[in-house]
C-alpha positions as CSV (number, residue, x, y, z in Angstrom):
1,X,-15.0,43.7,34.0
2,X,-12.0,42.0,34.1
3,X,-9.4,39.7,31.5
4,X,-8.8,36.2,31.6
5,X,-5.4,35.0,30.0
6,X,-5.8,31.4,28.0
7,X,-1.8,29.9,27.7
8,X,-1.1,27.6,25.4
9,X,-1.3,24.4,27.4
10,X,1.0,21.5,28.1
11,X,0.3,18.8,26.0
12,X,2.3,16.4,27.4
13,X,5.3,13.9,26.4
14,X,8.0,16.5,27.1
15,X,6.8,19.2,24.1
16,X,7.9,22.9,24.8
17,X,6.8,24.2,20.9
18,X,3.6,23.8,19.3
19,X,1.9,25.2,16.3
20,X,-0.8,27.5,15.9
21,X,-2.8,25.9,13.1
22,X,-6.3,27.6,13.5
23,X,-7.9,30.6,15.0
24,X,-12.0,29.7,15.7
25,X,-12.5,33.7,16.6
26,X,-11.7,36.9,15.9
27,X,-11.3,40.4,18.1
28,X,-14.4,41.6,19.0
29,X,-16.3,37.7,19.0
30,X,-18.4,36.9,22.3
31,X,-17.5,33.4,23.4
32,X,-19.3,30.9,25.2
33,X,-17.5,28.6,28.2
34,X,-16.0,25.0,26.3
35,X,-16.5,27.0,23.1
36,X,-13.4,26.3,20.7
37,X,-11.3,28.9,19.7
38,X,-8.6,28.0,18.0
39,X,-6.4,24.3,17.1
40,X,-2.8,23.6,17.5
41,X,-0.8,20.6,16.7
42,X,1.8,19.0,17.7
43,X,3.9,16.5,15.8
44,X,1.2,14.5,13.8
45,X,-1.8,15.6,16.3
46,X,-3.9,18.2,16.6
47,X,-5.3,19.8,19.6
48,X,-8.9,21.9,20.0
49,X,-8.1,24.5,22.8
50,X,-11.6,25.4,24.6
51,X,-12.2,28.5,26.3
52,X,-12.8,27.8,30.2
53,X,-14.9,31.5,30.6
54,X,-17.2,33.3,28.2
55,X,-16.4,36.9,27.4
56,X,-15.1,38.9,24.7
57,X,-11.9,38.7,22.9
58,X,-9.7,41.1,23.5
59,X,-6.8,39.6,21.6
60,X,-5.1,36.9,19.9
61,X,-1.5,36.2,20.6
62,X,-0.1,34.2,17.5
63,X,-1.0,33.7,14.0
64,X,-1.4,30.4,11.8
65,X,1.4,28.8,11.2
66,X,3.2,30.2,14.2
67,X,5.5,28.0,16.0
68,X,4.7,28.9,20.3
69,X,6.2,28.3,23.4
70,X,4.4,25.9,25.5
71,X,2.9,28.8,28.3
72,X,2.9,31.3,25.7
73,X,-0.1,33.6,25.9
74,X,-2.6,32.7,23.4
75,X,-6.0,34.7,23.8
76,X,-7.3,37.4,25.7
77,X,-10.9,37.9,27.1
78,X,-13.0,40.3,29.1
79,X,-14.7,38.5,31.5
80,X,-17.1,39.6,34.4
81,X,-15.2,39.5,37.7
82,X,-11.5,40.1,37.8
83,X,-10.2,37.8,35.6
84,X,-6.7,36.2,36.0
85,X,-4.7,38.6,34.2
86,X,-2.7,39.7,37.0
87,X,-1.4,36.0,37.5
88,X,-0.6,36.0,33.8
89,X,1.5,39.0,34.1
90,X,3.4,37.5,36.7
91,X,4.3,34.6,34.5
92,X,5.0,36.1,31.2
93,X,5.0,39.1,28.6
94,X,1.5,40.0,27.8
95,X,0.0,39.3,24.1
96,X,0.0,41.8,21.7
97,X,-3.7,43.7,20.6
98,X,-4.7,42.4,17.4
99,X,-7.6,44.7,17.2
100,X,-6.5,45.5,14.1
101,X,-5.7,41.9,12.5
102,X,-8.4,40.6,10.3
103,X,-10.1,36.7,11.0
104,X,-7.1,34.2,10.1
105,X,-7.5,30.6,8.9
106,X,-5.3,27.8,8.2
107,X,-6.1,24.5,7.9
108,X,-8.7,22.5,10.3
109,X,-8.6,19.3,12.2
110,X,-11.0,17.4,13.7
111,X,-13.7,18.6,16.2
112,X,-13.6,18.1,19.8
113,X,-11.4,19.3,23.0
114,X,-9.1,16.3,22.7
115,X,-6.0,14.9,20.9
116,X,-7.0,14.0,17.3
117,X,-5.7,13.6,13.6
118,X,-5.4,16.5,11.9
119,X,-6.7,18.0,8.4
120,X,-9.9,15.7,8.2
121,X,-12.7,18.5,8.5
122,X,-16.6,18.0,9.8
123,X,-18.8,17.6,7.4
124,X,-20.1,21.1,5.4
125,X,-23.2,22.8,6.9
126,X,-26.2,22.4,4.3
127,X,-27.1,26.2,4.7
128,X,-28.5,27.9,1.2
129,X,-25.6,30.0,0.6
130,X,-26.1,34.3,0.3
131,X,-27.1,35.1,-3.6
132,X,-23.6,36.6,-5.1
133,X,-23.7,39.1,-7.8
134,X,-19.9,39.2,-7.8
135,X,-17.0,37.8,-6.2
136,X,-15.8,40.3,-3.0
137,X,-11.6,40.4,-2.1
138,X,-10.9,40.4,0.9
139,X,-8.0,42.3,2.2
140,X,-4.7,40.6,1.2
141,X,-3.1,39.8,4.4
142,X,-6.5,38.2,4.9
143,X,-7.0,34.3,4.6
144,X,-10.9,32.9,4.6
145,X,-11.7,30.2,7.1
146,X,-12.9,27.2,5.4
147,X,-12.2,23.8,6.3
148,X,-9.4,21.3,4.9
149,X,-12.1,20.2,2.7
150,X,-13.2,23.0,1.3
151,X,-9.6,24.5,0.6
152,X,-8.6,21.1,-1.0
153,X,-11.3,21.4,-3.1
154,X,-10.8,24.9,-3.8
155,X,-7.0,24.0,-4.8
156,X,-8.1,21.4,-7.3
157,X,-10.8,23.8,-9.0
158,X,-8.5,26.4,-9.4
159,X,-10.2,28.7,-7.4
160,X,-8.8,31.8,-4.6
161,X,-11.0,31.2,-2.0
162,X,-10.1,34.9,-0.7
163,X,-12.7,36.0,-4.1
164,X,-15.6,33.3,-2.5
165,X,-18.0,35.1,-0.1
166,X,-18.6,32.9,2.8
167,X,-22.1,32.0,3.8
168,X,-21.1,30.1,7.2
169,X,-20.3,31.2,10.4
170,X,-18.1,34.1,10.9
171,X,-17.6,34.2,7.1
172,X,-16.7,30.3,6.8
173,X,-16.8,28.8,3.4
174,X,-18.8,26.1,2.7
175,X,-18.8,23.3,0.1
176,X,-22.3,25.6,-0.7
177,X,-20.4,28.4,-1.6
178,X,-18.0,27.1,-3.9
179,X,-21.1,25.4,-5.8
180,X,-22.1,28.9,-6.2
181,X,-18.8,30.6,-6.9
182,X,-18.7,27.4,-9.7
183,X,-21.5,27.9,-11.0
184,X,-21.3,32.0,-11.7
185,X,-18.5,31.1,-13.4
186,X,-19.8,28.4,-15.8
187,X,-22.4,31.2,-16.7
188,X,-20.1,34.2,-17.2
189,X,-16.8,32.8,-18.2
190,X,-15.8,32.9,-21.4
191,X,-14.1,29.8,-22.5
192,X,-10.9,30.4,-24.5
193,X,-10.0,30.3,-28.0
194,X,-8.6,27.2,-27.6
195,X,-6.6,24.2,-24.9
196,X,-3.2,26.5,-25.9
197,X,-4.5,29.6,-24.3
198,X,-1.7,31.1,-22.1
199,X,-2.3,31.4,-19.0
200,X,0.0,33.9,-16.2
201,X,-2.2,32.9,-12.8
202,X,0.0,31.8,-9.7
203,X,-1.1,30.6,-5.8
204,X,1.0,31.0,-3.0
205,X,0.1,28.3,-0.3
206,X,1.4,28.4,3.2
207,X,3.1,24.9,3.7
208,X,1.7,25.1,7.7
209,X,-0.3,22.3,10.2
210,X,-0.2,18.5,8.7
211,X,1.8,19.8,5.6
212,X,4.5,21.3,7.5
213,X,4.8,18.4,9.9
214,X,4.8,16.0,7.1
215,X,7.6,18.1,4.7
216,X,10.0,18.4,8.1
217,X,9.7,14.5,9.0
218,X,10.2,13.4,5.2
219,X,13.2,15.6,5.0
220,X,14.7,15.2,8.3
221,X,14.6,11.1,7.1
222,X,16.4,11.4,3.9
223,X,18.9,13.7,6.0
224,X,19.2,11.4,8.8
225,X,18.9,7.8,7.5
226,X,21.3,6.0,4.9
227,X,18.5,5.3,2.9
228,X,18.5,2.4,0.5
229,X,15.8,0.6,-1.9
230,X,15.5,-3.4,-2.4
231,X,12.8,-4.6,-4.8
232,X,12.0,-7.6,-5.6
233,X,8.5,-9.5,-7.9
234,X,6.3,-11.7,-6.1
235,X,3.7,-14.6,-7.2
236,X,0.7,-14.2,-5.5
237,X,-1.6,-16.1,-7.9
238,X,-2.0,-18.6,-4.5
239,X,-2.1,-16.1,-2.4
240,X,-5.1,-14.3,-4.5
241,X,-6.7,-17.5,-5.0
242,X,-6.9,-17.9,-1.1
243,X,-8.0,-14.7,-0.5
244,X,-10.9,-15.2,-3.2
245,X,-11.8,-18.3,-1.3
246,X,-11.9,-16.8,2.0
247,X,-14.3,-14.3,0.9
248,X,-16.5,-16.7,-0.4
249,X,-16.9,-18.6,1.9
250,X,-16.6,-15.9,5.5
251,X,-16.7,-12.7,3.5
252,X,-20.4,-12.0,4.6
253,X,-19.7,-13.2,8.1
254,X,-16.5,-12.1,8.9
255,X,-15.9,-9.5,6.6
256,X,-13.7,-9.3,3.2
257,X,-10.3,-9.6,3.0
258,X,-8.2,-7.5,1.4
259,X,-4.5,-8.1,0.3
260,X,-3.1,-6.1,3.3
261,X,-4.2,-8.7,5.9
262,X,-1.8,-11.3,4.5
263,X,1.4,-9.1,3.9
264,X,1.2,-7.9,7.6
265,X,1.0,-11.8,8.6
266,X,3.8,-12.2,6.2
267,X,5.8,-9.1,8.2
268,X,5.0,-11.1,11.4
269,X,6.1,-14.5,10.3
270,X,9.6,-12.7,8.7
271,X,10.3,-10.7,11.1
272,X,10.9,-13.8,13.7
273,X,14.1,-14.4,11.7
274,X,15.1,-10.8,11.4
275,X,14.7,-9.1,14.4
276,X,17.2,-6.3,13.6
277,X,14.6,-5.3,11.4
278,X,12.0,-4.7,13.9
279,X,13.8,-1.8,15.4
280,X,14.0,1.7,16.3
281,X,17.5,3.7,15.9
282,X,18.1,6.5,18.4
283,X,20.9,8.5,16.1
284,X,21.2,11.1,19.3
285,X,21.9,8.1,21.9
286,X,23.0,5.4,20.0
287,X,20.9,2.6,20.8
288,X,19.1,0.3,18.5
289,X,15.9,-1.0,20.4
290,X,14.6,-4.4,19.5
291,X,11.2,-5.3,19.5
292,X,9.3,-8.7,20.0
293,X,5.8,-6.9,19.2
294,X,5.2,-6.5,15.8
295,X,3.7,-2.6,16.3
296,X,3.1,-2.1,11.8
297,X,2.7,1.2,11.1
298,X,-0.1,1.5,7.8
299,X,0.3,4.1,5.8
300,X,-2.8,5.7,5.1
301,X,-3.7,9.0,2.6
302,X,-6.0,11.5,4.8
303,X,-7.7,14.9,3.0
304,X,-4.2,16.8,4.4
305,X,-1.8,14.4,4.0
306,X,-0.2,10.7,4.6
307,X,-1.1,9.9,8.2
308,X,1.0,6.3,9.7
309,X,-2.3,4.8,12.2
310,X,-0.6,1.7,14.0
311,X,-1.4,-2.3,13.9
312,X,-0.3,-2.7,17.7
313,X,0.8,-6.2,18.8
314,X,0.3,-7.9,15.0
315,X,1.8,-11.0,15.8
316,X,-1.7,-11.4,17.8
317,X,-4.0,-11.0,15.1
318,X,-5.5,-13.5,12.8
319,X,-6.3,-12.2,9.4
320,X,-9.8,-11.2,10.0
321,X,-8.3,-9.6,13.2
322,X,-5.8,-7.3,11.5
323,X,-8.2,-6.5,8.8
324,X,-10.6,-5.1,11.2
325,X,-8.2,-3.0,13.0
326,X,-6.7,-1.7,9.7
327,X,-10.1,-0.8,8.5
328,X,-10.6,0.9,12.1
329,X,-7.4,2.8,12.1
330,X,-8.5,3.8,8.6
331,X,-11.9,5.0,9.2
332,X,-10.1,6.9,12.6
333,X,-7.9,8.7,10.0
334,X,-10.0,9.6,7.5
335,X,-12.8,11.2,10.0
336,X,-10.3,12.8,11.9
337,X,-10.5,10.8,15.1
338,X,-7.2,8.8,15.7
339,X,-5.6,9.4,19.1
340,X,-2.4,10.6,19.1
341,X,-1.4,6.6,20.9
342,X,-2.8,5.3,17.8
343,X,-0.4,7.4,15.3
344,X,2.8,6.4,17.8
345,X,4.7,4.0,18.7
346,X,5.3,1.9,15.3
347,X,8.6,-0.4,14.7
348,X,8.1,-1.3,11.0
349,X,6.0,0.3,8.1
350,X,4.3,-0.7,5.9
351,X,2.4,1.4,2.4
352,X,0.4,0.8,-0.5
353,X,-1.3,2.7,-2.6
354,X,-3.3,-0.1,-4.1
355,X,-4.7,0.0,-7.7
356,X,-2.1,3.0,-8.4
357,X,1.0,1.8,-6.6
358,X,2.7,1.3,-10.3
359,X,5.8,-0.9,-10.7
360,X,8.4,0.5,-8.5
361,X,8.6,3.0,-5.9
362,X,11.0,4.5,-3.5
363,X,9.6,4.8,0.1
364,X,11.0,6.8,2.8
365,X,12.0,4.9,5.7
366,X,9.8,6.0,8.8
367,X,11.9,7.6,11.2
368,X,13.2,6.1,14.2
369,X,12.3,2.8,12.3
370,X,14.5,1.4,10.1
371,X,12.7,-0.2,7.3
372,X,9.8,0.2,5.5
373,X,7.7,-2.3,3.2
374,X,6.1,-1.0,-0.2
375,X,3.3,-2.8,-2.0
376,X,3.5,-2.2,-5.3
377,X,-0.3,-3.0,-8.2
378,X,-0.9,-7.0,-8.6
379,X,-0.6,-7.1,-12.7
380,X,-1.2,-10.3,-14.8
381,X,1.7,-11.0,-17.4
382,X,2.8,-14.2,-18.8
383,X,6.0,-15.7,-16.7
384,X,8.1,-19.0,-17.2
385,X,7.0,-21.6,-15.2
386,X,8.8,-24.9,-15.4
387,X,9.7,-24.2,-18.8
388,X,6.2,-23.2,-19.7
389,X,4.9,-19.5,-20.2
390,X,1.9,-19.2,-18.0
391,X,-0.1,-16.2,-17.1
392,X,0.9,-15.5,-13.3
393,X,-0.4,-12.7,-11.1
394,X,2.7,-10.6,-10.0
395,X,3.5,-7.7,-7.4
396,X,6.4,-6.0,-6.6
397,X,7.6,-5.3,-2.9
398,X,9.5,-2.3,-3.5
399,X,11.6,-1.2,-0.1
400,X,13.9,1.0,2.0
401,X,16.0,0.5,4.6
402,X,18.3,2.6,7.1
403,X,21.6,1.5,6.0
404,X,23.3,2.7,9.6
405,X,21.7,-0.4,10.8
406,X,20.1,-2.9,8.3
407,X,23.3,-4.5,6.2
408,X,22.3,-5.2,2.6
409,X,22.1,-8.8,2.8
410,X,19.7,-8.5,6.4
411,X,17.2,-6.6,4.2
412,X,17.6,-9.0,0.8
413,X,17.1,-12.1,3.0
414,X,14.3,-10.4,5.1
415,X,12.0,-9.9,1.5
416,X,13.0,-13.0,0.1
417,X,11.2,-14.4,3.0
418,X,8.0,-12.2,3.2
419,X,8.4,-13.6,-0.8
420,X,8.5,-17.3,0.2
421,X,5.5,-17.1,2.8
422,X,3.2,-15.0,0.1
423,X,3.9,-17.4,-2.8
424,X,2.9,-20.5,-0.8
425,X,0.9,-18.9,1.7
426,X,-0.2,-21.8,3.6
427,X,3.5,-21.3,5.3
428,X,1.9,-17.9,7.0
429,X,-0.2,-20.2,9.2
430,X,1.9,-23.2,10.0
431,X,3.5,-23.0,13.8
């Protein structure tokens, strides 16, 4: 018998650290050749690392949440044959037994021995969960593996997942099991006096994988970048009323259009004027890079966390085009599937959060971009019109800028122009 050394690989694009989000195994676990055995990420994207032999894990070289040197030793396994431990040694100091560690979990990304979005989890085995009499605690340096899903879930219900037994592999907890777990306690709890009952309980949660990435980016913007906000209401009763047409008459052929179609057409057609908005601002180098393509970022809410899929090349795209790709980018996020080229690469932003994007809002800027566009709810309200109070539909574009780069006036002038073309949106098509 021999061991075989797995490193934690080169991802590529220059990265020497990675994170350990996920171990698939524990000490002791026979694995198969290709099998999966743990995830790692790097900036926005996660990585499934495979095993290339089958064997035995000896041990595991990093815990969740650990940040590792690129060439790191990651696992350990006894193998038939002689292994390759001997090269390992060579190269670096060898891992640490973890005979002793218990199965750790963080939070899971997407399937598959390639480059994908984090935190969006497979779908939950349908397996009849093991009959509970009473919940089981694990030890406490123990964490349960369950998938982004599942823990979500768990967080909203109030529940410890470390008190759910697992009926899935290895221990996993399934969507199943918290039925169960729910359901004991519907049928034991006792309900309280009353809704003023005090209450002492307290979660600690790891901020590691998506969550991490996504806290360091959003602070390292408002530390970097000069942010400011510009806001300013919109018309778009013609610009609904189009859109209502459209969908009439093409919606079953070509699809339905949604508002985001026309502001990213409205980005396209503004941005000719203000190129120094389509830019990215390298603060270490000092150089502002212009762009002619129109690469909009989308901002779009995944299980884990806000995920930025890219519209590449939007000044190409007629409206059915761009809805297509957004819906595409979408569905890529939400099933965990987006490339790491597709979450890259963006020169402008652009987010919405629809039906609850209230009246104002403050958006971070998008770092190394330097602006970013905020869609605010479409609400009817009575406005003057020509002297006459009419009922109007009205939006606000609520937005932030990089002040190092984009002067006040640049950014006022840039909205008042996505503001022309969306109250007389025939303007968005005229060349």
């Amino acid at each position: 018998m021999g061991t075989h050394v797995i490193k934690m690989p080169d991802i590529g694009e220059g990265i020497a650290q990675v994170e350990l989000v996920e171990w698939f195994v524990k000490v002791g676990d026979m694995v198969s050749e290709d099998q999966v055995v743990a995830d790692v990420m790097t900036d926005k994207a996660t990585v499934d690392i495979p095993s290339p032999v089958a064997g035995r894990v000896l041990a595991l070289g990093g815990q969740p949440g650990e940040v590792m040197a690129v060439g790191s030793e990651l696992i350990r396994i006894e193998v038939e044959g002689a292994g390759n431990l001997r090269e390992s040694a060579q190269a670096g100091p060898a891992a640490q037994p973890a005979a002793a560690e218990p199965a750790v979990a963080a939070v899971k990304a997407a399937p598959q021995a390639r480059v994908e979005v984090a935190v969006v989890a497979a779908p939950p085995i349908k397996a009849a969960p093991a009959h509970r009499s009473a919940p089981v605690a694990r030890e406490a340096n123990e964490r349960p593996l369950a998938s982004p899903a599942v823990r979500k879930r768990a967080w909203d219900s109030g529940i410890e997942l470390r008190f759910v037994i697992g009926s899935g592999p290895a221990g996993r907890v399934l969507h199943d099991d918290l039925d169960a777990y729910l359901a004991r306690d519907t049928e034991t709890s006792v309900a309280p006096a009353s809704g003023y009952a005090k209450r002492n309980d307290e979660q600690k949660i790891p901020v590691i994988g998506l969550r991490r990435k996504i806290a360091q980016r959003m602070q390292d913007a408002k530390r970097r970048a000069a942010h400011f906000s510009y806001v300013e209401e919109v018309d778009v009763t013609a610009l609904e009323e189009l859109r209502t047409q459209l969908n009439q008459k093409w919606g079953d052929s070509r699809g339905k259009l949604t508002l985001l179609p026309f502001l990213l057409r409205a980005m396209v057609v503004a941005l000719r004027d203000f190129p120094q908005i389509n830019v990215r601002y390298d603060d270490e180098a000092q150089v502002i890079t212009r762009f002619g393509a129109a690469h909009i970022g989308v901002a779009a809410q995944s299980e884990g966390g806000l995920m930025v899929p890219v519209v590449r090349h939007a000044e190409t795209l007629n409206l059915w085009g761009a809805a297509n790709e957004i819906a595409r980018l979408a569905n890529a996020v939400r099933t965990g599937k987006a490339t790491r080229e597709e979450l890259t690469g963006s020169t402008i932003t652009l987010t919405s959060l629809g039906a609850l994007g209230g009246i104002v809002s403050t958006p971070v800027v998008n770092l190394p971009e330097v602006a970013i566009i905020g869609v605010n709810r479409i609400v009817e309200r009575p406005v003057v019109v020509k002297g006459q109070i009419v009922i109007r539909k009205m939006m606000n574009l609520s937005s932030s800028f990089d002040h190092r780069v984009v002067d006040g006036m640049d950014a006022a002038q840039f909205i008042q122009a996505m503001r022309g073309l969306l109250e007389q949106p025939a303007t968005l098509f005229v060349e």
